[in-house]
ChimeraX commands (.cxc) that place a marker at each C-alpha (Angstrom):
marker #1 position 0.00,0.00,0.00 radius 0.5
marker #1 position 3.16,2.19,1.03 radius 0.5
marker #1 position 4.39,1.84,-2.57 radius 0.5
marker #1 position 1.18,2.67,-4.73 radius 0.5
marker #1 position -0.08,5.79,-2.30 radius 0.5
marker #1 position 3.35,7.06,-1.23 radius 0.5
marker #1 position 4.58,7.40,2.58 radius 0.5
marker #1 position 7.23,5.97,4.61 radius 0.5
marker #1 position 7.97,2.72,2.22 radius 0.5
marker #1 position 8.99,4.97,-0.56 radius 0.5
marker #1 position 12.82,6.10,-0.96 radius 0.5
marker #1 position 14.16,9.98,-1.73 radius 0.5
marker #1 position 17.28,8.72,-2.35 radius 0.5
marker #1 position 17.25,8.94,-6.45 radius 0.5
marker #1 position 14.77,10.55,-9.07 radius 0.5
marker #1 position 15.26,6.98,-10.86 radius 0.5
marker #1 position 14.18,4.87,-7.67 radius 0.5
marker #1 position 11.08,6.84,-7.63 radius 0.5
marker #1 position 10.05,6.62,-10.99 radius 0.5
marker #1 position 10.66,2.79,-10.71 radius 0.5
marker #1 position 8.19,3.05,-8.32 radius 0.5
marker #1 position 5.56,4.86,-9.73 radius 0.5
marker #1 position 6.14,2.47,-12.82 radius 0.5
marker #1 position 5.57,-0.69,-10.71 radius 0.5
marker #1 position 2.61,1.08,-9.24 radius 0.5
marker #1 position 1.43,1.82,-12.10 radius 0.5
marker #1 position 1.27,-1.81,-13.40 radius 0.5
marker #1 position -0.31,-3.14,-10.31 radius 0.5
marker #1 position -2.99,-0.80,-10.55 radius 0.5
marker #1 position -3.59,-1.47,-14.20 radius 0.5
marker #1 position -3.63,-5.50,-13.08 radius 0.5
marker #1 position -6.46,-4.72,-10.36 radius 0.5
marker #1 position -8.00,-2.86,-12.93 radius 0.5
marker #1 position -8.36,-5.87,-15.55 radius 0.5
marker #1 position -9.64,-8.03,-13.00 radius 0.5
marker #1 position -12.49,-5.49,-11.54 radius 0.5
marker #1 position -16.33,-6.76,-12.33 radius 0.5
marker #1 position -18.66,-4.72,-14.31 radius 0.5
marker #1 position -20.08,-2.87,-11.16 radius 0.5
marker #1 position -16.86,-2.20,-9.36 radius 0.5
marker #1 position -15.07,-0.42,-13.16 radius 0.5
marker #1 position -16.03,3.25,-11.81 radius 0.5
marker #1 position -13.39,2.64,-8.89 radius 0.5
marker #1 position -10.59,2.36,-11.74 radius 0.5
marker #1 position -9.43,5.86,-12.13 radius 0.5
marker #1 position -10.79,7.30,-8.79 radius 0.5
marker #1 position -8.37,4.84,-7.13 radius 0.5
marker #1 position -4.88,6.07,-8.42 radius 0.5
marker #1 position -2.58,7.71,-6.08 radius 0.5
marker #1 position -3.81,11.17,-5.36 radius 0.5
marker #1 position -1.19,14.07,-6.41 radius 0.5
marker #1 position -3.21,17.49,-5.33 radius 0.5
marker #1 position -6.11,18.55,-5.13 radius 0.5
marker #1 position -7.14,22.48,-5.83 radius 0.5
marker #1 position -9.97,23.68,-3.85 radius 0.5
marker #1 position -11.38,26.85,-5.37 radius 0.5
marker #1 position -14.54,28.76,-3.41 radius 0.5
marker #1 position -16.55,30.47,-4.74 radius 0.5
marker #1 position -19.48,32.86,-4.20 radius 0.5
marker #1 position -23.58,32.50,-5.10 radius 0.5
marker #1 position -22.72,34.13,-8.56 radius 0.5
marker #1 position -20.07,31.38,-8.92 radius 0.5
marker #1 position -17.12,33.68,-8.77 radius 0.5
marker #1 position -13.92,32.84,-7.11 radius 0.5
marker #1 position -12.76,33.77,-3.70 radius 0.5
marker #1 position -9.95,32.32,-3.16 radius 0.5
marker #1 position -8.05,28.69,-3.68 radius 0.5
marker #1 position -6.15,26.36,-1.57 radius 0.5
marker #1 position -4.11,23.03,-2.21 radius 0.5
marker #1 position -4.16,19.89,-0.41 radius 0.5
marker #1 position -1.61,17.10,-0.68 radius 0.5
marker #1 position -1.52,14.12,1.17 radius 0.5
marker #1 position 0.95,14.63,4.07 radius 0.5
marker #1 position 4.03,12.40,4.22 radius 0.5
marker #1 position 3.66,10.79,7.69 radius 0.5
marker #1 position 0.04,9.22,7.07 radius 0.5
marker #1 position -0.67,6.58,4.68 radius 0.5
marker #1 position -4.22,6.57,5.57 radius 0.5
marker #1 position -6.79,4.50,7.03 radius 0.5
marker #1 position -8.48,1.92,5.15 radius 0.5
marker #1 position -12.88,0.78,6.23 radius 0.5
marker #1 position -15.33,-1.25,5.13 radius 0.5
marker #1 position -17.95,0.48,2.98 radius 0.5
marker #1 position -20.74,-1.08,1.59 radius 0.5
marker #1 position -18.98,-0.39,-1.92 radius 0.5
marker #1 position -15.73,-1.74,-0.66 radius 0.5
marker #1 position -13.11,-0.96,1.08 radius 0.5
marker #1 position -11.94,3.12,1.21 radius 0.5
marker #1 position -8.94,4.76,2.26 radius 0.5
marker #1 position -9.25,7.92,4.39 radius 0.5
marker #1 position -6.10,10.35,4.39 radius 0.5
marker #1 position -5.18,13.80,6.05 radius 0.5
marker #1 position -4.13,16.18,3.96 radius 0.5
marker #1 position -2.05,19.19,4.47 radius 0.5
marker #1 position -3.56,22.62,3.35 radius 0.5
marker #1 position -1.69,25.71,1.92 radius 0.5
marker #1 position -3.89,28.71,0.79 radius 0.5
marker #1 position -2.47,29.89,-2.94 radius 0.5
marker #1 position -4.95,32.43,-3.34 radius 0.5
marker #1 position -7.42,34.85,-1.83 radius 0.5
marker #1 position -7.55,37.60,1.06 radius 0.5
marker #1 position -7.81,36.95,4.59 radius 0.5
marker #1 position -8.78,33.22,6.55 radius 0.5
marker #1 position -12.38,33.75,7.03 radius 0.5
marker #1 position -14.04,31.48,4.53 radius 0.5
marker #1 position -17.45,32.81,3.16 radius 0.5
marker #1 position -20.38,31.53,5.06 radius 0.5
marker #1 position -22.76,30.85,1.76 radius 0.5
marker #1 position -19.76,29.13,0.02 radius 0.5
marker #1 position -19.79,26.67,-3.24 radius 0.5
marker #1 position -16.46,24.65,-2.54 radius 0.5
marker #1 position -15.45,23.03,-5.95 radius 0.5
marker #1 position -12.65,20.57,-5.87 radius 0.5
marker #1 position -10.15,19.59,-8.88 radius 0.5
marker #1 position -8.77,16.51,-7.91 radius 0.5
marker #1 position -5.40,15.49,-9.63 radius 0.5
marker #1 position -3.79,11.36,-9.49 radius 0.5
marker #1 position -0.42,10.84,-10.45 radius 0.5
marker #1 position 0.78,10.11,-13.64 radius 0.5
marker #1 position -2.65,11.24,-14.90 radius 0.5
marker #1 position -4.12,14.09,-16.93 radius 0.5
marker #1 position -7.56,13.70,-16.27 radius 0.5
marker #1 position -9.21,16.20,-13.72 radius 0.5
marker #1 position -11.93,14.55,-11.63 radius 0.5
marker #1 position -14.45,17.12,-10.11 radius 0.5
marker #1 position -16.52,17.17,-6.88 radius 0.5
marker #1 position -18.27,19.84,-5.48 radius 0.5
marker #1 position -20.82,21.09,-3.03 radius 0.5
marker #1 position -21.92,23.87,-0.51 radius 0.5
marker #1 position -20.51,24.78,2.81 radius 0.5
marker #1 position -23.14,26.85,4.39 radius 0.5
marker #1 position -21.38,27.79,7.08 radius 0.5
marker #1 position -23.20,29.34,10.27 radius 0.5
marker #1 position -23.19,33.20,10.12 radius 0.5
marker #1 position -25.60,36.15,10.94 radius 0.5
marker #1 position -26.53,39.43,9.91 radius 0.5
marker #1 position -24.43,42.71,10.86 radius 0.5
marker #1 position -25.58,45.76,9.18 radius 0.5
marker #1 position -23.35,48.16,10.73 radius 0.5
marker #1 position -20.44,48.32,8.17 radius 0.5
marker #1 position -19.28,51.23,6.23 radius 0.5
marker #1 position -19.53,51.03,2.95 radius 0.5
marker #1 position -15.45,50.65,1.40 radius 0.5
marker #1 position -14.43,49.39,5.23 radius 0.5
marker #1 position -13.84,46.01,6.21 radius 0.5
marker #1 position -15.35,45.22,9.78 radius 0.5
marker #1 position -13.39,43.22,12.22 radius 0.5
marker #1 position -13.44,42.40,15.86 radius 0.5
marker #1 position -16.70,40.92,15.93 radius 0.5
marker #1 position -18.13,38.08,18.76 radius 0.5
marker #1 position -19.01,35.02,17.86 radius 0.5
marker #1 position -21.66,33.88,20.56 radius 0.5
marker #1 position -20.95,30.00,21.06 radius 0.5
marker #1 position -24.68,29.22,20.97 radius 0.5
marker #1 position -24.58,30.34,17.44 radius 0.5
marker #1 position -21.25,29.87,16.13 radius 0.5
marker #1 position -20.18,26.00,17.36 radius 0.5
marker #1 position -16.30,25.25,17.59 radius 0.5
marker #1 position -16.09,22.95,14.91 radius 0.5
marker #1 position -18.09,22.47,11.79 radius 0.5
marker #1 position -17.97,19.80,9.36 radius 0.5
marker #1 position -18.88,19.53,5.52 radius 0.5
marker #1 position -18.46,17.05,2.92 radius 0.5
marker #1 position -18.00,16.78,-0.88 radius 0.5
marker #1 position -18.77,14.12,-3.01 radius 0.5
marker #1 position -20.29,11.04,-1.46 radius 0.5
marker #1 position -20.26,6.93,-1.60 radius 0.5
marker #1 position -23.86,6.62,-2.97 radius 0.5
marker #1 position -22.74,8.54,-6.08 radius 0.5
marker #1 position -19.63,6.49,-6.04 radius 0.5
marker #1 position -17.25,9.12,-5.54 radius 0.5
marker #1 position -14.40,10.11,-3.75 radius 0.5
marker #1 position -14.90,12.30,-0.43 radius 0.5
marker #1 position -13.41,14.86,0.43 radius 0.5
marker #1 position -14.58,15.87,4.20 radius 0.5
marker #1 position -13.68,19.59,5.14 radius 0.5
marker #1 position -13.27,20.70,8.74 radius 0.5
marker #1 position -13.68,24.44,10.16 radius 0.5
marker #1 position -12.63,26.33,13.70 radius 0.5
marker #1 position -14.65,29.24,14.62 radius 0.5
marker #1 position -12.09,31.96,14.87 radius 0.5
marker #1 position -11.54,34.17,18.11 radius 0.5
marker #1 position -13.27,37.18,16.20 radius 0.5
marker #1 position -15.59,37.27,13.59 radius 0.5
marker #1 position -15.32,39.82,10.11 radius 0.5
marker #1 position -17.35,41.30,7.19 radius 0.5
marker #1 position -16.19,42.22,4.55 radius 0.5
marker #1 position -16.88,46.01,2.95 radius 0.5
marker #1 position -20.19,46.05,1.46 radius 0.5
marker #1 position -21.12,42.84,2.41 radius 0.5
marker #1 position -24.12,41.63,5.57 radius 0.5
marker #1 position -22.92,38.28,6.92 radius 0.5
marker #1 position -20.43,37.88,9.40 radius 0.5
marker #1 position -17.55,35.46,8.61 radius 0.5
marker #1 position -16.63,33.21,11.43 radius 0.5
marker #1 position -14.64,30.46,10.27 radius 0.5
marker #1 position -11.30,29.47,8.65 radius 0.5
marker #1 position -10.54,26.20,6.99 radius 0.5
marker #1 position -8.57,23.94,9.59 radius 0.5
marker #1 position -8.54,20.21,8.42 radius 0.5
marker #1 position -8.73,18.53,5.01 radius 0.5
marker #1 position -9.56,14.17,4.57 radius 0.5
marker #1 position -9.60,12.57,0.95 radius 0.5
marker #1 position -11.21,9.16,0.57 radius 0.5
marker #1 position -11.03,6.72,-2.31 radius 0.5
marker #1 position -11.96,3.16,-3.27 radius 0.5
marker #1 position -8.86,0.88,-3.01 radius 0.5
marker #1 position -8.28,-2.02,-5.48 radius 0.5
marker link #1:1,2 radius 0.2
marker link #1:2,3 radius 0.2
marker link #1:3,4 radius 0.2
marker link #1:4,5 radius 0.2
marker link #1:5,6 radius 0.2
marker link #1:6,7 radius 0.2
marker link #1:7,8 radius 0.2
marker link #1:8,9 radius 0.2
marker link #1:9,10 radius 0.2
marker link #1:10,11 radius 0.2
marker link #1:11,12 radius 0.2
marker link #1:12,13 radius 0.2
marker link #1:13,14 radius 0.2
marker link #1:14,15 radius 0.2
marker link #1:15,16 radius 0.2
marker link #1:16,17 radius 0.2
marker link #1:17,18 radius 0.2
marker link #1:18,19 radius 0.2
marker link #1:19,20 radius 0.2
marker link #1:20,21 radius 0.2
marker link #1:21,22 radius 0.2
marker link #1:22,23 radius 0.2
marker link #1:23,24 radius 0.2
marker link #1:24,25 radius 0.2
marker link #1:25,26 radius 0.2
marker link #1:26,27 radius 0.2
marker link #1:27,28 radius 0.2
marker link #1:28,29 radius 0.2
marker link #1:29,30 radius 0.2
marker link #1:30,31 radius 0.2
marker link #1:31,32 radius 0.2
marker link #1:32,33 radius 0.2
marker link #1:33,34 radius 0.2
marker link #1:34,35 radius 0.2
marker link #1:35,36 radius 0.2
marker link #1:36,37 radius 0.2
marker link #1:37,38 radius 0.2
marker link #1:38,39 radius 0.2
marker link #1:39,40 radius 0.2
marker link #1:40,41 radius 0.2
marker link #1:41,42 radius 0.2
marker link #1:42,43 radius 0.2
marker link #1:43,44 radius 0.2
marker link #1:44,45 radius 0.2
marker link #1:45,46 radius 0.2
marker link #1:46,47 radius 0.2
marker link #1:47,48 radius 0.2
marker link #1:48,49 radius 0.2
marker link #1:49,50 radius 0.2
marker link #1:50,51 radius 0.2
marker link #1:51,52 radius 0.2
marker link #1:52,53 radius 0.2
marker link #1:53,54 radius 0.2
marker link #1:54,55 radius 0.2
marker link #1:55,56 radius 0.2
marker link #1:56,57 radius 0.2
marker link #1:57,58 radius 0.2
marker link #1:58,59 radius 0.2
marker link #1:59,60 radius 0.2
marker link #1:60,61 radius 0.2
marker link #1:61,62 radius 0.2
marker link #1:62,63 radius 0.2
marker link #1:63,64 radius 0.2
marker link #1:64,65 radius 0.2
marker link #1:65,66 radius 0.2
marker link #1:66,67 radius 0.2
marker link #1:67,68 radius 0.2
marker link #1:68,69 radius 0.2
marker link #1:69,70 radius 0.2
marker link #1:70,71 radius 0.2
marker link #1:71,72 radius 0.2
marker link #1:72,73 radius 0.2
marker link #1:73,74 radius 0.2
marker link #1:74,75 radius 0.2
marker link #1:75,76 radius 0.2
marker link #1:76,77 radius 0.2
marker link #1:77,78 radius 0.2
marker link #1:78,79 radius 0.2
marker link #1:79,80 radius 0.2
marker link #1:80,81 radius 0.2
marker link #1:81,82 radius 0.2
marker link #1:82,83 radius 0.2
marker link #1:83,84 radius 0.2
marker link #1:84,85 radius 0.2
marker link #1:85,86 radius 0.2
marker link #1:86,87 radius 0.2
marker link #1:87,88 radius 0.2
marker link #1:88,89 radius 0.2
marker link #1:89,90 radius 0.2
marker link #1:90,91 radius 0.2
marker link #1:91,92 radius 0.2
marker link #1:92,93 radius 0.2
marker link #1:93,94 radius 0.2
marker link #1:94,95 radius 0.2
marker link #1:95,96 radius 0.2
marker link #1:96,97 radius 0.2
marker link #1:97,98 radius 0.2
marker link #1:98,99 radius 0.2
marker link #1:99,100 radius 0.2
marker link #1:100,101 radius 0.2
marker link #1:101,102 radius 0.2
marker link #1:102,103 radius 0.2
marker link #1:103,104 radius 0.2
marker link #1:104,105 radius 0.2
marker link #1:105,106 radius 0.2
marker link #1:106,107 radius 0.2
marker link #1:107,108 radius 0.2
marker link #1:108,109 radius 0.2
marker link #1:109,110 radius 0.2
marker link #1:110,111 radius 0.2
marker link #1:111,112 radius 0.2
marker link #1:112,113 radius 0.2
marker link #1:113,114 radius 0.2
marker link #1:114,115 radius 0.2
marker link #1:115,116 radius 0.2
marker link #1:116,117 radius 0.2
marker link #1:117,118 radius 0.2
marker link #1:118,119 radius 0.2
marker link #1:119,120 radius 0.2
marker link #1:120,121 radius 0.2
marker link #1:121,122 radius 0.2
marker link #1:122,123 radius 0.2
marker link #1:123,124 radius 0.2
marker link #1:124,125 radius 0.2
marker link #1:125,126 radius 0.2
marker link #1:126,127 radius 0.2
marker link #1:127,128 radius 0.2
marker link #1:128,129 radius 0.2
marker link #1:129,130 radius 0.2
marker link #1:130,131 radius 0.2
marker link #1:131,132 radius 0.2
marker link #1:132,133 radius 0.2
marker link #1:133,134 radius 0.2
marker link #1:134,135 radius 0.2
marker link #1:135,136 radius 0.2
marker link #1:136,137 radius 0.2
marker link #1:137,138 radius 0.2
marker link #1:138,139 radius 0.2
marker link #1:139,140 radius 0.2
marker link #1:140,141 radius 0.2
marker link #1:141,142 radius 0.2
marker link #1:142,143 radius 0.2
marker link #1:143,144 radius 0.2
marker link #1:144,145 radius 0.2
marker link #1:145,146 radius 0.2
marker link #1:146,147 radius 0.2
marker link #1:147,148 radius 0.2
marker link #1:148,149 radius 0.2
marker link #1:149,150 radius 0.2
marker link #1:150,151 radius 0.2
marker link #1:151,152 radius 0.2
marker link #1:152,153 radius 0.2
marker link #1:153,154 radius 0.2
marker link #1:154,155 radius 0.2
marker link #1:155,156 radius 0.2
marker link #1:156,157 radius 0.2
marker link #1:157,158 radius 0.2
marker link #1:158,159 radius 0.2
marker link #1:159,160 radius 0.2
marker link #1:160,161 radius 0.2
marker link #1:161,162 radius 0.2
marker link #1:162,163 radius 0.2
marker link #1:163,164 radius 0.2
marker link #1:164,165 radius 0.2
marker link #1:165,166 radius 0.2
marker link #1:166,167 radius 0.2
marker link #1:167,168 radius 0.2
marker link #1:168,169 radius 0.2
marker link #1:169,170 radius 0.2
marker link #1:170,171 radius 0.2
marker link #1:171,172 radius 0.2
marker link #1:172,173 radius 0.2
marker link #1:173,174 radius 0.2
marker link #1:174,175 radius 0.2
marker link #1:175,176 radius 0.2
marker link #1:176,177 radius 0.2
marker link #1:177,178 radius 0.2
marker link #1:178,179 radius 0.2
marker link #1:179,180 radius 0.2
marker link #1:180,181 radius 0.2
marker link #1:181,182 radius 0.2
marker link #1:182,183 radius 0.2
marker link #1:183,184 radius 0.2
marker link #1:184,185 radius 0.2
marker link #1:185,186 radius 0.2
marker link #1:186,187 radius 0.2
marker link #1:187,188 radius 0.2
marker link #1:188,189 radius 0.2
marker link #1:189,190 radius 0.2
marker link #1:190,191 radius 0.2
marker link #1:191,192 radius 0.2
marker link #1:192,193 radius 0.2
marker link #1:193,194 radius 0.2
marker link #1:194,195 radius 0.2
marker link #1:195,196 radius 0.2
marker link #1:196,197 radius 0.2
marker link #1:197,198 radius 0.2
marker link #1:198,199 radius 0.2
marker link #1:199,200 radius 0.2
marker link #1:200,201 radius 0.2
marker link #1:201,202 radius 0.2
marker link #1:202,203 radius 0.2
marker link #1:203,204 radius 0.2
marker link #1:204,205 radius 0.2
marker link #1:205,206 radius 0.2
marker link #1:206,207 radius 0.2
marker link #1:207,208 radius 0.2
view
């Protein structure tokens, strides 16, 4: 599993050791793949060892707010359950923000996520909506951004959870976690209060 998902079994020693790696991976994957039944052929490409993935969020009108980049971090190989399509493996992924202004994530938020396996071109695609507690604070100045704000813990819980892409649409999942902040902040010219900052990132796959 080490060898085909990367982690502690894999060498840094040479460029050429790793690409005999990936090659062997490669052709163990492409083995599972010829021997998968009719109903199990949509784990095929879903199932390749995850490079990246880019998650982009975006607004109501669809426009972007800012990005960030997971990759799977180097000391966890994940954690492989039972579904009832088969077994899954559930990794924690490290997250760097490469775009956008400020932590506090958009309450109303469409998260779209561009999900990139080695040694392949193909983009697979997942996305759904955060929805992220908030309320209404009407006191801003028009061309100021608003800061400082409380976040009563009756209305703004510590943790929040959301998930994209699911196992009844035979997907991969990508499960999101968010900390309230100390202080909440709206942005100039907008109503809702933004209380929350992206914390945690898990990607799940079918294994072959």
């Amino acid at each position: 599993a080490e060898e085909v998902y990367g982690g502690a079994g894999i060498s840094n020693d040479s460029d050429v050791d790793l690409q005999s790696r990936a090659v062997v991976a490669e052709a163990l994957l492409q083995s599972n793949k010829s021997s998968l039944s009719k109903d199990d052929e949509w784990k095929g490409h879903i199932s390749k060892p995850l490079d990246k993935v880019t998650l982009v969020i975006q607004d109501n009108q669809g426009v972007s707010l800012g990005a960030f980049e997971f990759v799977p971090k180097n000391d966890d190989s994940g954690q492989i359950s039972e579904t009832p399509l088969g077994p899954f493996r559930r990794m924690k992924l490290a997250i760097r923000r490469i775009s956008g202004d400020g932590d506090a994530i958009f309450p109303s938020a469409k998260a779209v996520a561009n999900i990139h396996f080695q040694g392949d071109e193909q983009i697979h695609t997942v996305s759904g909506s955060i929805s992220l507690p908030t309320t209404q604070h009407r006191s801003t100045p028009e061309g100021y951004d608003e800061v400082g704000i409380s976040l009563p813990t009756d209305q703004y819980p510590s943790k929040e959870w959301r998930q994209i892409g699911d196992l009844d649409g035979r997907n991969v999942v990508i499960q999101l976690g968010f900390k309230r902040m100390s202080r909440g902040r709206v942005p100039a010219g907008c109503i809702f209060v933004r209380g929350y900052n992206l914390s945690q990132a898990f990607f799940s796959q079918p294994v072959l």
